[in-house]
LOMI-264029 format. One record per residue (C-alpha): x, y, z. Coordinates in steps of 0.25 Angstrom, whole numbers, m for minus. Example, Ala and Ser with C-alpha at 12.3 -4.5 7.8 and 13.67 -1.06 7.14 Angstrom:
! LOMI-264029
{pt {49 m18 31}}
{pt {55 m4 29}}
//
This chain:
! LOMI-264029
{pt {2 m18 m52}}
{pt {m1 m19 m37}}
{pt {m9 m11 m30}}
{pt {m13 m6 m15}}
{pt {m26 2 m12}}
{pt {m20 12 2}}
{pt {m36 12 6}}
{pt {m36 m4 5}}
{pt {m25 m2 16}}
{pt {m34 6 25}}
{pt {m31 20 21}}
{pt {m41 29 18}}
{pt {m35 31 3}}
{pt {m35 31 m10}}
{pt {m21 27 m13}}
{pt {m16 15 m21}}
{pt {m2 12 m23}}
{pt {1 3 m36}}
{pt {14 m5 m39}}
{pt {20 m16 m47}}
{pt {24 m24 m33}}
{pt {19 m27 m21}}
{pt {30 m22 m14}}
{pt {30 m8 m23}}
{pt {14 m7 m19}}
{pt {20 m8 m4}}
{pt {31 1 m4}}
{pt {21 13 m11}}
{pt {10 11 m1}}
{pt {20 11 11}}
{pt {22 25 5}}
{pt {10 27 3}}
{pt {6 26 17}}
{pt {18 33 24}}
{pt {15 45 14}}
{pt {m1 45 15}}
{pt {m3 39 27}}
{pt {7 40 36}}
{pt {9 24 36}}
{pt {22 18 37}}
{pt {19 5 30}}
{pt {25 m6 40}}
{pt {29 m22 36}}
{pt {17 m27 42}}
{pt {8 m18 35}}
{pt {13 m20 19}}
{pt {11 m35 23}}
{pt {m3 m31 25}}
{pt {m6 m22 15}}
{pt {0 m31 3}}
{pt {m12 m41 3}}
{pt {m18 m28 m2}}
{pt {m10 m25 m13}}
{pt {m18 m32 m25}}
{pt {m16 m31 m40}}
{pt {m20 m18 m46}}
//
């Protein structure tokens, strides 16, 4: 299972998004952000953010 921590991408909360994939883990925290923090998620930024996607 992987996992992404929303405050361990510089949000101030306490969302964590959990997936079998990688690229699951990226599409549910694209969501995530467009729906709780008014975030479009562009290319450039998932490259950034999945060096912090780690084992849960």
């Amino acid at each position: 299972m992987k996992e992404l921590r929303c405050k361990d991408v510089g949000f101030d909360c306490p969302g964590i998004i959990q997936a079998e994939s990688e690229a699951e883990v990226l599409q549910l925290a694209a969501q995530h952000a467009l729906d709780a923090h008014q975030v479009m998620v562009t290319p450039e930024m998932a490259e950034q953010i999945k060096p912090l996607i780690h084992e849960a």
